[in-house]
DSSP file (Angstrom, degrees, kcal/mol; ACC not computed):
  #  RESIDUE AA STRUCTURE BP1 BP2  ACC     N-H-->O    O-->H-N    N-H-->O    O-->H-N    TCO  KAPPA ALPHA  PHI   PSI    X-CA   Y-CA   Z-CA
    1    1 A X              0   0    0      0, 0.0     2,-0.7     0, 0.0    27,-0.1   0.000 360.0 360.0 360.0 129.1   12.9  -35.1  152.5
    2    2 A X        +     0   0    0     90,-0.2    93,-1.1    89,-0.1     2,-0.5  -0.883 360.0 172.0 -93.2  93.7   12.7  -33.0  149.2
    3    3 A X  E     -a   95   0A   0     -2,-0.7    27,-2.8    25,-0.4    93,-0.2  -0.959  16.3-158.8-137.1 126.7   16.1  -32.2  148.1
    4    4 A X  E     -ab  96  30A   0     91,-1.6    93,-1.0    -2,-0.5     2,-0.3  -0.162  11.5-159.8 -70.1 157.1   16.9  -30.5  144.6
    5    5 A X  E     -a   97   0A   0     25,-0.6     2,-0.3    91,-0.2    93,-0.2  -0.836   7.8-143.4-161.2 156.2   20.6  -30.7  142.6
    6    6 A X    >>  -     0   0    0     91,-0.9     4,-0.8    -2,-0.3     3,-0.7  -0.446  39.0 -92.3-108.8 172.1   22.2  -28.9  140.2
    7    7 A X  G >4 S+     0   0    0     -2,-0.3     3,-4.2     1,-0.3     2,-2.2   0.954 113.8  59.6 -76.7 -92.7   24.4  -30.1  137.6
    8    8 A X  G 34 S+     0   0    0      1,-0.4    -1,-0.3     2,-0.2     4,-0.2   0.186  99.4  54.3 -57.2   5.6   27.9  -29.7  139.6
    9    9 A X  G <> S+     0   0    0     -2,-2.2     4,-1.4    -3,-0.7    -1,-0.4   0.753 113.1  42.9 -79.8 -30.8   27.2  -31.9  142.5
   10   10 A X  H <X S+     0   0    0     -3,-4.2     4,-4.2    -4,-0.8    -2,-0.2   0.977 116.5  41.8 -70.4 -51.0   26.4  -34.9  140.3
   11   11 A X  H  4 S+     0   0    0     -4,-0.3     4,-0.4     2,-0.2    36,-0.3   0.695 112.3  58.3 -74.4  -7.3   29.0  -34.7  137.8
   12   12 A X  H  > S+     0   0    0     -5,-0.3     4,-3.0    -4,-0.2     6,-0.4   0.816 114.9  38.1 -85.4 -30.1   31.6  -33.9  140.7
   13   13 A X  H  <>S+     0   0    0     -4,-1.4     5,-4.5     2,-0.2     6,-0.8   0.953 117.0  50.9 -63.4 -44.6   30.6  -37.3  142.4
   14   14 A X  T  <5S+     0   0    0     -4,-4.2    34,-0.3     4,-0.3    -1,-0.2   0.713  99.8  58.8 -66.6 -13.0   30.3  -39.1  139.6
   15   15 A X  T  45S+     0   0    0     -4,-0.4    -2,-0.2     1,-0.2    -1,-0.2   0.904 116.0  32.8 -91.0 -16.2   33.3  -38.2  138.3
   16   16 A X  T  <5S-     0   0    0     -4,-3.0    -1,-0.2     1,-0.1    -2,-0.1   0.025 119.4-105.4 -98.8  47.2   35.5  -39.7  141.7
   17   17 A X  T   5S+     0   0    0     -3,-0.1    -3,-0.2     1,-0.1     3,-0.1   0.808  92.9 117.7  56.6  34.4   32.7  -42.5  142.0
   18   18 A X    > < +     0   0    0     -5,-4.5     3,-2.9    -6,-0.4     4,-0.3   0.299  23.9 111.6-115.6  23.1   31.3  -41.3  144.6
   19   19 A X  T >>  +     0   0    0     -6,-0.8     3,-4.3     1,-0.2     4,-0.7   0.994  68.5  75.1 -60.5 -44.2   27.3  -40.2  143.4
   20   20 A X  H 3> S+     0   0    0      1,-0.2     4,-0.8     2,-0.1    -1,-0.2   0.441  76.2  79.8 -69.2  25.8   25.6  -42.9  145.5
   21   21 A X  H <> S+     0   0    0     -3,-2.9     4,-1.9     2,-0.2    -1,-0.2   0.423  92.0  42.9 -74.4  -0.6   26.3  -40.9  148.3
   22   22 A X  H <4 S+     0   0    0     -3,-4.3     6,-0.3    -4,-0.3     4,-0.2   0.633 106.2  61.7-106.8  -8.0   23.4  -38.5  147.7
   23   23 A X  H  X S+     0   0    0     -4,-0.7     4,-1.1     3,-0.2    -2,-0.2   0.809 116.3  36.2 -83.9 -46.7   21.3  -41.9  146.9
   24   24 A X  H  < S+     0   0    0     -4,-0.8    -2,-0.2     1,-0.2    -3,-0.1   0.831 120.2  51.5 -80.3 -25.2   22.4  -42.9  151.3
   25   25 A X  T  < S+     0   0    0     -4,-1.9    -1,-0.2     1,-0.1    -3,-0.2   0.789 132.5   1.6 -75.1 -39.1   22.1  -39.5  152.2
   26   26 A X  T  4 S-     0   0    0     -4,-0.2     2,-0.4    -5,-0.1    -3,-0.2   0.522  75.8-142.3-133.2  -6.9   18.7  -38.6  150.9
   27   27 A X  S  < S+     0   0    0     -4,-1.1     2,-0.2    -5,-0.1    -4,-0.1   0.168  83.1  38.2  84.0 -24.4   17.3  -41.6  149.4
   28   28 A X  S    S-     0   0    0     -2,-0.4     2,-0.4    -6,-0.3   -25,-0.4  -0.962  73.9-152.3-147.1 144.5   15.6  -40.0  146.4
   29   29 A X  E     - c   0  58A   0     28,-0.9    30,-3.0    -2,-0.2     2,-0.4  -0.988   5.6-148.5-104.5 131.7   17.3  -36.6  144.1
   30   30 A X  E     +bc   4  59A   0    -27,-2.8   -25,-0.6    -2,-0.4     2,-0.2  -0.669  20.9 170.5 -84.1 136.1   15.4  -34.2  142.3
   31   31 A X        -     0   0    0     28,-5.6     2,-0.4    -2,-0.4   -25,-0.1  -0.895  28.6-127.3-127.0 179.7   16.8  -32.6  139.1
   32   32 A X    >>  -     0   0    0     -2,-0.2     3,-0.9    28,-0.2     4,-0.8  -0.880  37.8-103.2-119.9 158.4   14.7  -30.2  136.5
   33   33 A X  H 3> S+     0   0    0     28,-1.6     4,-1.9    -2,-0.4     5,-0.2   0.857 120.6  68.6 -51.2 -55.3   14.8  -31.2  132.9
   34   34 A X  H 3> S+     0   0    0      2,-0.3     4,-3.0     1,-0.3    46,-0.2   0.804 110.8  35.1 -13.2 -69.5   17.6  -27.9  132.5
   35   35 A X  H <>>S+     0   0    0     -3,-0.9     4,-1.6     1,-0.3     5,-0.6   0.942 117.2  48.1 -60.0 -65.4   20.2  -30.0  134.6
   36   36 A X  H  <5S+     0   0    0     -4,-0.8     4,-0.5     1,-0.3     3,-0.4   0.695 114.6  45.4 -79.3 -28.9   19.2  -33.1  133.3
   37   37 A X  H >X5S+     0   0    0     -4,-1.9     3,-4.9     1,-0.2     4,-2.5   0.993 110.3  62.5 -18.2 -78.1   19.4  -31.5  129.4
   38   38 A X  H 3<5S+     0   0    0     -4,-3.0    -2,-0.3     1,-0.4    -1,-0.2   0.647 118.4  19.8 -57.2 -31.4   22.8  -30.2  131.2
   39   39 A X  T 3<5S+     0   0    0     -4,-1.6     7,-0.4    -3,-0.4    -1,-0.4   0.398 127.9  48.4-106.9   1.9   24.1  -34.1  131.6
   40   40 A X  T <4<S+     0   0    0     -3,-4.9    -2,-0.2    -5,-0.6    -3,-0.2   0.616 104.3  54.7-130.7 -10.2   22.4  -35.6  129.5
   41   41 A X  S  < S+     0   0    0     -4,-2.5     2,-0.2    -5,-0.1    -3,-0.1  -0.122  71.4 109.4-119.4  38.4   22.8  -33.3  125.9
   42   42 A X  S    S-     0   0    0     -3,-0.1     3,-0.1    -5,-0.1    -3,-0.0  -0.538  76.0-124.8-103.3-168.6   26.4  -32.9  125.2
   43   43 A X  S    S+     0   0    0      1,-0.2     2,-0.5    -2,-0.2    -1,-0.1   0.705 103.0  38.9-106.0 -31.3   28.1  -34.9  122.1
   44   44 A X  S    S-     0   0    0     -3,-0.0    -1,-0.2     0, 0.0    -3,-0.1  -0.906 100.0-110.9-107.5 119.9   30.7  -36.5  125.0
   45   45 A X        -     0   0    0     -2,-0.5     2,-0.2    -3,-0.1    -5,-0.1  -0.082  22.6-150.0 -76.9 170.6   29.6  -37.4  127.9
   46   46 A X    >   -     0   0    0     -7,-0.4     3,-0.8     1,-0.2     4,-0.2  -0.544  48.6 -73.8-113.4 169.5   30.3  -35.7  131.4
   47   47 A X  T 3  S+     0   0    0    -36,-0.3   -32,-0.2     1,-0.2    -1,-0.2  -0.315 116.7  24.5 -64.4 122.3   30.3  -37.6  134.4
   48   48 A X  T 3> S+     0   0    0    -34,-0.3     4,-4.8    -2,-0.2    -1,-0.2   0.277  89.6 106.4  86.1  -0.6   26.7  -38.7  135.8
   49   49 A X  H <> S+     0   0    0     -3,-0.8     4,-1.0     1,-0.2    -2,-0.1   0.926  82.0  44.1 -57.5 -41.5   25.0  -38.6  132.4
   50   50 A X  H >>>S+     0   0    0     -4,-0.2     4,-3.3     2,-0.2     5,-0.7   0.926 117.9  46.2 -78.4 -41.1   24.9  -42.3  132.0
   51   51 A X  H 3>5S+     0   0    0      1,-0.3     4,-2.8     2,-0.2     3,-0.3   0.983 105.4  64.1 -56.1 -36.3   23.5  -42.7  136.1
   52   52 A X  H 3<5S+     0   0    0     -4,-4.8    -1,-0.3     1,-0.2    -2,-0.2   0.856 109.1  37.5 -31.2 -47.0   21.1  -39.9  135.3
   53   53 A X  H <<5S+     0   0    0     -4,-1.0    -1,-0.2    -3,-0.6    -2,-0.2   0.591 128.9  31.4 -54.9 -39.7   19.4  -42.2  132.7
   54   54 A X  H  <5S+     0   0    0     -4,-3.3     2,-0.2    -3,-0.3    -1,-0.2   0.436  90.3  86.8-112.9 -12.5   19.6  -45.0  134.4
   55   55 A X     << -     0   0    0     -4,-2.8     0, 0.0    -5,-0.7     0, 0.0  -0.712  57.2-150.4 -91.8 143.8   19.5  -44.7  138.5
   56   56 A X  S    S+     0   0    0     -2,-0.2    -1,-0.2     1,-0.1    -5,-0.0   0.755  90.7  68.7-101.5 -35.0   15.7  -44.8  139.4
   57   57 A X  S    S+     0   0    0    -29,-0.1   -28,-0.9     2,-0.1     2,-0.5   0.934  86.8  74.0 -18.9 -61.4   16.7  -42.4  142.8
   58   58 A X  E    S-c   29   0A   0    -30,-0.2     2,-0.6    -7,-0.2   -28,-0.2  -0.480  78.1-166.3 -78.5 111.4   17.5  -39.5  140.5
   59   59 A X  E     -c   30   0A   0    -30,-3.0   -28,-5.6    -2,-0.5    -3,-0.1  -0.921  19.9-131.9-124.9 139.6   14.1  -38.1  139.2
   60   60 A X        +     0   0    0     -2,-0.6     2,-0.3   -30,-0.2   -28,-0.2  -0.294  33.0 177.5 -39.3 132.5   13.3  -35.7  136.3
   61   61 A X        -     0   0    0    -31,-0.1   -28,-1.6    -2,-0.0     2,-0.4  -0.965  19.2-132.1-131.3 157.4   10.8  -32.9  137.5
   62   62 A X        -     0   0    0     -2,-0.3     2,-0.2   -30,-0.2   -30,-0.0  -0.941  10.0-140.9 -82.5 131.7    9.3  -29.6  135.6
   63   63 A X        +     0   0    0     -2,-0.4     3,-0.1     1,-0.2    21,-0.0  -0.544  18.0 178.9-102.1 156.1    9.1  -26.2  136.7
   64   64 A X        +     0   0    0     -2,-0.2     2,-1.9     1,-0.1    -1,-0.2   0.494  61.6  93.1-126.6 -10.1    6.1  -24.5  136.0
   65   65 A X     >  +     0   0    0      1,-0.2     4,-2.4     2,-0.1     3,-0.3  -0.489  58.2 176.6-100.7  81.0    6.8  -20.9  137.7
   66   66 A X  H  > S+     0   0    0     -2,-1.9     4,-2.0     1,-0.2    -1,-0.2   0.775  77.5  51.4 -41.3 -41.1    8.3  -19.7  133.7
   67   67 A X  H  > S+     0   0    0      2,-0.3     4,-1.6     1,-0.2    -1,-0.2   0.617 101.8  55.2 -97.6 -13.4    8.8  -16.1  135.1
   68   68 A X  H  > S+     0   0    0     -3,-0.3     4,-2.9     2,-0.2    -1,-0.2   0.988 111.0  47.9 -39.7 -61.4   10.8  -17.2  138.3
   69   69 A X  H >X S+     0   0    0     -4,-2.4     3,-1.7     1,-0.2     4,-1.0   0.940 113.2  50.0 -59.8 -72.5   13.1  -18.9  135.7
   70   70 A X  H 3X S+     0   0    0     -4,-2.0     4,-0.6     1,-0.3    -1,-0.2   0.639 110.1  46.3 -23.3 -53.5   13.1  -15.6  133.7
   71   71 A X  H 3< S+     0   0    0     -4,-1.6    -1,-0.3     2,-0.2    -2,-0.2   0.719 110.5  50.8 -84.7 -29.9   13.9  -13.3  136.3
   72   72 A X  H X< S+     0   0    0     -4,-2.9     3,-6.2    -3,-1.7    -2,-0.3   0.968 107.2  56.4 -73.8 -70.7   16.8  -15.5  137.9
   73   73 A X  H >< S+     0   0    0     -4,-1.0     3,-0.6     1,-0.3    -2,-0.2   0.664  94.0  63.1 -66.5  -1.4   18.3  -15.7  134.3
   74   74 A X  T 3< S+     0   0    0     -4,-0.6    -1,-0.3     1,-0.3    -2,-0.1   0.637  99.2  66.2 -82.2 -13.7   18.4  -11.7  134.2
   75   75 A X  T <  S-     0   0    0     -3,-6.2    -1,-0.3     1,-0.0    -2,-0.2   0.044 124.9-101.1 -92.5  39.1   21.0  -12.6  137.4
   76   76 A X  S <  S+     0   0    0     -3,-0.6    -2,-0.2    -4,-0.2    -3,-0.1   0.829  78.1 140.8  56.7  43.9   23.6  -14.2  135.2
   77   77 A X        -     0   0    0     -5,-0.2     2,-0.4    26,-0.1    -1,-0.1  -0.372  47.7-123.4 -83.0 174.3   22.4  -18.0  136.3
   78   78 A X    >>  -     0   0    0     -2,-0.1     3,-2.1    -3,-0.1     4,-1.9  -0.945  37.5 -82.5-112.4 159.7   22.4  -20.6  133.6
   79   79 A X  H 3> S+     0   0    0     -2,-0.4     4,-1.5     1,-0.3   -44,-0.2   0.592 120.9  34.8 -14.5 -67.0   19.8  -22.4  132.7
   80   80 A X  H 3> S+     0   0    0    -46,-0.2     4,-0.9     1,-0.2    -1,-0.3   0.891 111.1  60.2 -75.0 -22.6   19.7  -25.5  135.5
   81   81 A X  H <> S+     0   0    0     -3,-2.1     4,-2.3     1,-0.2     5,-0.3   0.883 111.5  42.4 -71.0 -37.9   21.0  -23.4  138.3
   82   82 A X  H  X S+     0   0    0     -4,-1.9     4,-0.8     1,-0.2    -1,-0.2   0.892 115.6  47.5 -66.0 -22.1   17.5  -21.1  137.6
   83   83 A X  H  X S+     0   0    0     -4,-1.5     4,-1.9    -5,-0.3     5,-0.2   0.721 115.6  49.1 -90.6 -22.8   15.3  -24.4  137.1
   84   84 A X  H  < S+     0   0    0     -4,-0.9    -2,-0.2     2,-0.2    -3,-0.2   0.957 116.1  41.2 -73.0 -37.3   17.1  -25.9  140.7
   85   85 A X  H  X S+     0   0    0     -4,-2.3     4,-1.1     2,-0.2    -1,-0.2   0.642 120.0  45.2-106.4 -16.1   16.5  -22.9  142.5
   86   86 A X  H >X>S+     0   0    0     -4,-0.8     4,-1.8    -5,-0.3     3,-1.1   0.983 116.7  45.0 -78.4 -71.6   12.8  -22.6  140.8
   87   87 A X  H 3<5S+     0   0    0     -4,-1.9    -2,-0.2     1,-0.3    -1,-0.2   0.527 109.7  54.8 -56.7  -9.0   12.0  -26.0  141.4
   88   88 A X  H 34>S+     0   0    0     -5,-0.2     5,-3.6     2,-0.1    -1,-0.3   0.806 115.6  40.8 -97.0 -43.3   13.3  -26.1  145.0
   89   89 A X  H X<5S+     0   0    0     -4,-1.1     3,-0.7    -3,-1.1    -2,-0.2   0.855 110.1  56.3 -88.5 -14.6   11.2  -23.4  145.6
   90   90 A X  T 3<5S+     0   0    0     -4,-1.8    -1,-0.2     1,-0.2    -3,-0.2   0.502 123.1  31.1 -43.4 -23.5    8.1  -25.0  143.4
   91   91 A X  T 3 <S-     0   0    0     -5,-0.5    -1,-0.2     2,-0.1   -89,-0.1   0.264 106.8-123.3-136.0  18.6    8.4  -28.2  145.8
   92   92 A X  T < 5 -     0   0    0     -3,-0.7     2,-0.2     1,-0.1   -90,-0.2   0.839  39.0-163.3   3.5  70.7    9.6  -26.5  149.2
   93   93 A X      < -     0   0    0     -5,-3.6    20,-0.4     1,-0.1   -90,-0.2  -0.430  29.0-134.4 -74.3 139.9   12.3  -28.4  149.4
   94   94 A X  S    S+     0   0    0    -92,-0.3    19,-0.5    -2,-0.2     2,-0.2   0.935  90.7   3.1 -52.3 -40.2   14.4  -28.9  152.7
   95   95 A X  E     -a    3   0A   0    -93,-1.1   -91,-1.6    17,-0.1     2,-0.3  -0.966  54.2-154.9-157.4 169.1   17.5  -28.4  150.6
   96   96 A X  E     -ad   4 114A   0     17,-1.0    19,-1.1    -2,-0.2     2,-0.9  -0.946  21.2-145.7-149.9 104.5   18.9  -27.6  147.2
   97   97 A X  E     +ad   5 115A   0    -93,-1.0   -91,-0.9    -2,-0.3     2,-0.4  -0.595  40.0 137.7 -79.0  99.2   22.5  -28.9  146.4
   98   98 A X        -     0   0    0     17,-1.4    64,-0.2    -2,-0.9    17,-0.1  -0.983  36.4-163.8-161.5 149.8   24.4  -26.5  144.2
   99   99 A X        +     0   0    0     -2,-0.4    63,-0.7    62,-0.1     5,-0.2   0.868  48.3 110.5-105.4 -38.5   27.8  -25.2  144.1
  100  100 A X     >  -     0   0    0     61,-0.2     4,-1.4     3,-0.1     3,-0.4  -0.129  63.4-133.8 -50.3 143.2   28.1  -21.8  141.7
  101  101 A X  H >> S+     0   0    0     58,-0.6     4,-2.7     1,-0.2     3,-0.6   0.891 100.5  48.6 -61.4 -54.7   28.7  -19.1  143.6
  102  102 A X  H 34 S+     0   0    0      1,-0.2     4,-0.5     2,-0.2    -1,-0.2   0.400 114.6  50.0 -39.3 -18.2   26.2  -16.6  142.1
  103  103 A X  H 3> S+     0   0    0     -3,-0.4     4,-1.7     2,-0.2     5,-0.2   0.666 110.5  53.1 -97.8 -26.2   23.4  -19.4  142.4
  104  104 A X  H <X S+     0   0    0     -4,-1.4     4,-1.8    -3,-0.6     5,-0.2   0.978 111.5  39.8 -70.9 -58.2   24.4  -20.0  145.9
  105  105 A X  H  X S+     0   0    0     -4,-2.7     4,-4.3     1,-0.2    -1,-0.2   0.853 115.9  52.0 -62.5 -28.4   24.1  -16.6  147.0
  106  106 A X  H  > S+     0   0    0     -4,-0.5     4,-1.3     1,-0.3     5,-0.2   0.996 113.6  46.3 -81.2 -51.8   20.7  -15.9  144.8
  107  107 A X  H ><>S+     0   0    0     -4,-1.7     5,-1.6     1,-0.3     3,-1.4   0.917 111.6  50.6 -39.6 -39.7   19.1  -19.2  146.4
  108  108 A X  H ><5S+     0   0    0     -4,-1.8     3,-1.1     1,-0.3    -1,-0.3   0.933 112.6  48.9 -80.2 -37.6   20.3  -18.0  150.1
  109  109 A X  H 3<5S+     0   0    0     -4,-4.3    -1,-0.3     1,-0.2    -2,-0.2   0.818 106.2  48.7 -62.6 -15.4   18.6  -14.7  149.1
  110  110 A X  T <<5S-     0   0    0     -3,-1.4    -1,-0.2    -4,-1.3    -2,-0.2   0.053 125.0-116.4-105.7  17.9   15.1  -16.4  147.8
  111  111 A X  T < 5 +     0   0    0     -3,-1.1    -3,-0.2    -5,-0.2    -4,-0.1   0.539  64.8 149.7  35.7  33.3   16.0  -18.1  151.7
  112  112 A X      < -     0   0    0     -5,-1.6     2,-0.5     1,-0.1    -1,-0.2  -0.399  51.4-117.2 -51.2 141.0   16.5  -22.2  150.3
  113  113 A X        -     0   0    0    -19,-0.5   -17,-1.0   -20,-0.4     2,-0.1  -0.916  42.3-170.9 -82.8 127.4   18.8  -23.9  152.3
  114  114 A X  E     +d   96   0A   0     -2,-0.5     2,-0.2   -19,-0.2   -17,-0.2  -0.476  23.3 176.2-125.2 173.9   21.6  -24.9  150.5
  115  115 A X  E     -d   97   0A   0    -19,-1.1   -17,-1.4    -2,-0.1     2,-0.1  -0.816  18.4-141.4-177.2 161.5   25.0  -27.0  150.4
  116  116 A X     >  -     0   0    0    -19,-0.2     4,-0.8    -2,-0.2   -17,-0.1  -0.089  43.8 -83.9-126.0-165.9   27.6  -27.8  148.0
  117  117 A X  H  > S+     0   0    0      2,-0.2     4,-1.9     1,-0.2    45,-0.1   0.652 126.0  62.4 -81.6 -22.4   29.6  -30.8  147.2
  118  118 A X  H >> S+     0   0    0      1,-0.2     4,-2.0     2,-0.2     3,-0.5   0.979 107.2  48.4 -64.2 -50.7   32.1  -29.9  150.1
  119  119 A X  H 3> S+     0   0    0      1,-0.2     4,-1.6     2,-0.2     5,-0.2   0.718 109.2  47.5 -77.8 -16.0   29.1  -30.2  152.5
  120  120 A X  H 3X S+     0   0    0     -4,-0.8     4,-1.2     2,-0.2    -1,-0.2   0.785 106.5  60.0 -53.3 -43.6   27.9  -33.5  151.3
  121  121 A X  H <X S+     0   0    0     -4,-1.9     4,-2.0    -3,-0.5    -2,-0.2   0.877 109.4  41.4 -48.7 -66.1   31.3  -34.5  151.5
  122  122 A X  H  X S+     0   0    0     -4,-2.0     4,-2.1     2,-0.2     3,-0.4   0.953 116.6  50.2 -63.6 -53.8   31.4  -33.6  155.6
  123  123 A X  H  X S+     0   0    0     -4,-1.6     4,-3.9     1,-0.3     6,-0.4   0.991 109.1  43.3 -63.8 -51.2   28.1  -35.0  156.1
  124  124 A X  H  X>S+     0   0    0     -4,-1.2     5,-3.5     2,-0.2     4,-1.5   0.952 121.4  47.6 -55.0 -46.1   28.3  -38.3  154.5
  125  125 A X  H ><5S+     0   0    0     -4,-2.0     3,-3.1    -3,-0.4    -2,-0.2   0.989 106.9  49.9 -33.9 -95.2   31.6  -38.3  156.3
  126  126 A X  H 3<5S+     0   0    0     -4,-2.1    -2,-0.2     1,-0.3    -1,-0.2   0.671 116.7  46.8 -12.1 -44.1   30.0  -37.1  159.5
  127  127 A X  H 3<5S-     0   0    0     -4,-3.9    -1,-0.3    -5,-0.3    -2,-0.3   0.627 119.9-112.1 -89.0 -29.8   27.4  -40.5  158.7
  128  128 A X  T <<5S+     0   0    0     -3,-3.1    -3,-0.3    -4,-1.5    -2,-0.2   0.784  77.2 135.1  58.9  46.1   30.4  -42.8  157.9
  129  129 A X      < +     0   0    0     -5,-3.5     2,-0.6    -6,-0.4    -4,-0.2   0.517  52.2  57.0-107.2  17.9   29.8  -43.1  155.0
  130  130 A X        +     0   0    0     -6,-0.4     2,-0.3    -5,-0.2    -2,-0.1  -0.988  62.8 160.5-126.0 131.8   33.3  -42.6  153.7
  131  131 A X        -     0   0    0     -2,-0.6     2,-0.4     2,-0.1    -6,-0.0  -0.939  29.5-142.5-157.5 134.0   35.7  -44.7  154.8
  132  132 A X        +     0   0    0     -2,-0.3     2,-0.3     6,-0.0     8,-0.1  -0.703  24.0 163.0 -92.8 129.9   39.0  -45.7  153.8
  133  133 A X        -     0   0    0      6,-0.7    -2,-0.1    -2,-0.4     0, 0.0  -0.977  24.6-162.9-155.2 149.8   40.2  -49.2  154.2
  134  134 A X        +     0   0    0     -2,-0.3     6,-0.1     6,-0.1     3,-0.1  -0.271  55.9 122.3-134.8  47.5   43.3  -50.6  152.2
  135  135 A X  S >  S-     0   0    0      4,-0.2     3,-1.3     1,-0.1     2,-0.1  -0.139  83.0 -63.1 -79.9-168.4   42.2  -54.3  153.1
  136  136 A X  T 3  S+     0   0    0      1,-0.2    -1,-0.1    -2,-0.1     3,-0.1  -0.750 125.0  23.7 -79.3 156.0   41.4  -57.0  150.0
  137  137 A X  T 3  S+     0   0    0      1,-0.1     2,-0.3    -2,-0.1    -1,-0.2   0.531 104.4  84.8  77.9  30.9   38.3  -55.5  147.8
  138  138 A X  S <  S-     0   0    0     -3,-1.3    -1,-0.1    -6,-0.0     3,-0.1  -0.993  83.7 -94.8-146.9 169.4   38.4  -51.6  148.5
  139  139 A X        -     0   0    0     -2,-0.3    -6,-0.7     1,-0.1    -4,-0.2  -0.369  45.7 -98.9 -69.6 145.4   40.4  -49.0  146.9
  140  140 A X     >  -     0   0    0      1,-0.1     4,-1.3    -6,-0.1     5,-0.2  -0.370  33.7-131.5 -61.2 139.2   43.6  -48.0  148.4
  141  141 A X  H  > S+     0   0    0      1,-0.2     4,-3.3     2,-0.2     5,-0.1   0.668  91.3  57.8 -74.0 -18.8   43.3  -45.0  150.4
  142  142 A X  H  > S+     0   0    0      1,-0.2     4,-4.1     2,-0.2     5,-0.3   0.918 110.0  47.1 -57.0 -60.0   45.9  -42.7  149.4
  143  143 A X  H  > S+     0   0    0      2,-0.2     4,-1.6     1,-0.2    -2,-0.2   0.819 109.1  49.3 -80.4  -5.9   44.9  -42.7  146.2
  144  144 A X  H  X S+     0   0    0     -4,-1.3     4,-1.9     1,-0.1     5,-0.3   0.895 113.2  51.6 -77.4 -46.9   41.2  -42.2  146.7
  145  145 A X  H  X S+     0   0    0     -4,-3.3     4,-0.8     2,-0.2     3,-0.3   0.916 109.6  46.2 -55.8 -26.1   42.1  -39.5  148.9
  146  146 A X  H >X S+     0   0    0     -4,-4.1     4,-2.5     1,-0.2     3,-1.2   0.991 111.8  56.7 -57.1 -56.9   44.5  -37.8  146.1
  147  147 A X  H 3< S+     0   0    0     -4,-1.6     4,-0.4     1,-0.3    -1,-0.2   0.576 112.0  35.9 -60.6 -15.8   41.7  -38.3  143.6
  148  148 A X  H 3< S+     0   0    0     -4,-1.9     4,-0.4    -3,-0.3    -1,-0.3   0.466 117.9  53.3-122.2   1.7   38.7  -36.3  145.6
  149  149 A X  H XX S+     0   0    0     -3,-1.2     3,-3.4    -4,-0.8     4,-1.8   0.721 118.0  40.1 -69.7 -83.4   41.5  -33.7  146.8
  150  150 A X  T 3< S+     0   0    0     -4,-2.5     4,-0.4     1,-0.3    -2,-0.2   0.666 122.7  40.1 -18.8 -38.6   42.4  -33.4  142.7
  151  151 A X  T 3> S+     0   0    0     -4,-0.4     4,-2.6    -5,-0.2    -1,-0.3   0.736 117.7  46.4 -83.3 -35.6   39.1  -33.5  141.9
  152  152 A X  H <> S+     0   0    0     -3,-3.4     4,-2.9    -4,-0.4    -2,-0.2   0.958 115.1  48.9 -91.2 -51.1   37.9  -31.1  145.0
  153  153 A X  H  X S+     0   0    0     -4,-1.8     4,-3.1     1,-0.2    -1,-0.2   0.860 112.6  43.3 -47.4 -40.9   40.7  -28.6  144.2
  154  154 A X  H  4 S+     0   0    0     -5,-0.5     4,-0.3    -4,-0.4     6,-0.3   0.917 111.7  60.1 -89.8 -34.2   40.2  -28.1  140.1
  155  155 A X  H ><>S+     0   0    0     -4,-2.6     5,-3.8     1,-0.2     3,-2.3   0.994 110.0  38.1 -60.3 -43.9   36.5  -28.0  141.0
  156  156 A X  H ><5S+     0   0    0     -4,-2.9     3,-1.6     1,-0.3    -2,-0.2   0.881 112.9  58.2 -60.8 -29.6   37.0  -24.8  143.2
  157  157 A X  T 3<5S+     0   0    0     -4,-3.1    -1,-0.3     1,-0.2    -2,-0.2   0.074  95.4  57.7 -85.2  31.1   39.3  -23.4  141.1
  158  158 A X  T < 5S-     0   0    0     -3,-2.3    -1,-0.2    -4,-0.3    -2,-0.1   0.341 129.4 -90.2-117.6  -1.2   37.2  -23.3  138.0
  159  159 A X  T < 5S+     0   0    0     -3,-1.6   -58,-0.6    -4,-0.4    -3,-0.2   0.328  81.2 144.2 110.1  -5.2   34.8  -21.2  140.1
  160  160 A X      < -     0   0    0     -5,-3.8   -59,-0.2    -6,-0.3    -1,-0.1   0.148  37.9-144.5 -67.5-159.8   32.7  -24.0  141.5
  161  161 A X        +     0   0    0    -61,-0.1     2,-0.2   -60,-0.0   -61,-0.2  -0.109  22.1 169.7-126.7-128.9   31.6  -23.3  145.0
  162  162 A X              0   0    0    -63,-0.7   -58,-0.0   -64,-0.2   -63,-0.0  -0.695 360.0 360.0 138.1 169.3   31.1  -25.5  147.9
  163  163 A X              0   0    0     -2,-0.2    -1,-0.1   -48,-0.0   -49,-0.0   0.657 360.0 360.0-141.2 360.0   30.4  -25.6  151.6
């Protein structure tokens, strides 16, 4: 399965510790250099920069269709959301993981299938692969759940998207 990301599903997983779900879910990620620029070229790092670097799962790709990219940024994307939805279509990927709203909808128009961190969330869920246990040697569950509600809330309200 060929499945694509965008910046805001990695750095929202990474930041409540939860990215190697997308490693059990789909077993390999595709990013373009944009995104991975986009985690990997600030002066502090965000959440998933370091796993980018380092996780052999997560691979770099290039887009080559230049005027794709060109013509999505003339819809008000930035930069990785144009290279995700160019590269997704570059690689007919089964699915393309991105949360902005405006990227969502332009993907859904170019017909990708898409899902957001919400819907990753339910599936892996759906898979069991979240599970709460407040036995010895796993996090207490209240507070994981608080932390990915906290986390899941300030993402939507900052404009992210989701599914």
């Amino acid at each position: 399965m060929i499945v694509i990301s965008d910046t805001s599903p990695i750095t929202s997983l990474a930041a409540v510790g939860e990215l190697d779900l997308l490693q059990q879910l789909y077993s390999k990620i595709l990013i373009p250099e944009a995104v991975y620029r986009e985690l990997t070229g600030t002066s502090t790092p965000v959440p998933g920069s370091v796993e980018v670097r380092r996780f052999d799962w997560i691979e770099v790709r290039h887009v080559t269709n230049r005027s794709l990219i060109t013509v999505l940024l003339e819809q008000q994307l930035d930069e990785g959301e144009c290279e995700a939805i160019a590269l997704a279509i570059e690689l007919n990927a089964e699915l393309l993981l991105i949360d902005e709203r405006r990227g969502r909808a332009e993907a859904d128009r170019l017909g990708l299938r898409i899902t957001g961190l919400l819907g990753v969330l339910v599936e892996a869920k759906q898979k069991g692969l979240i599970v709460c246990q407040t036995c010895d040697g796993w996090v207490d569950c209240n507070s994981r759940v608080q932390s990915c509600r906290c986390f899941i809330y300030s993402h939507f309200a900052d404009g992210g998207g989701g599914e």
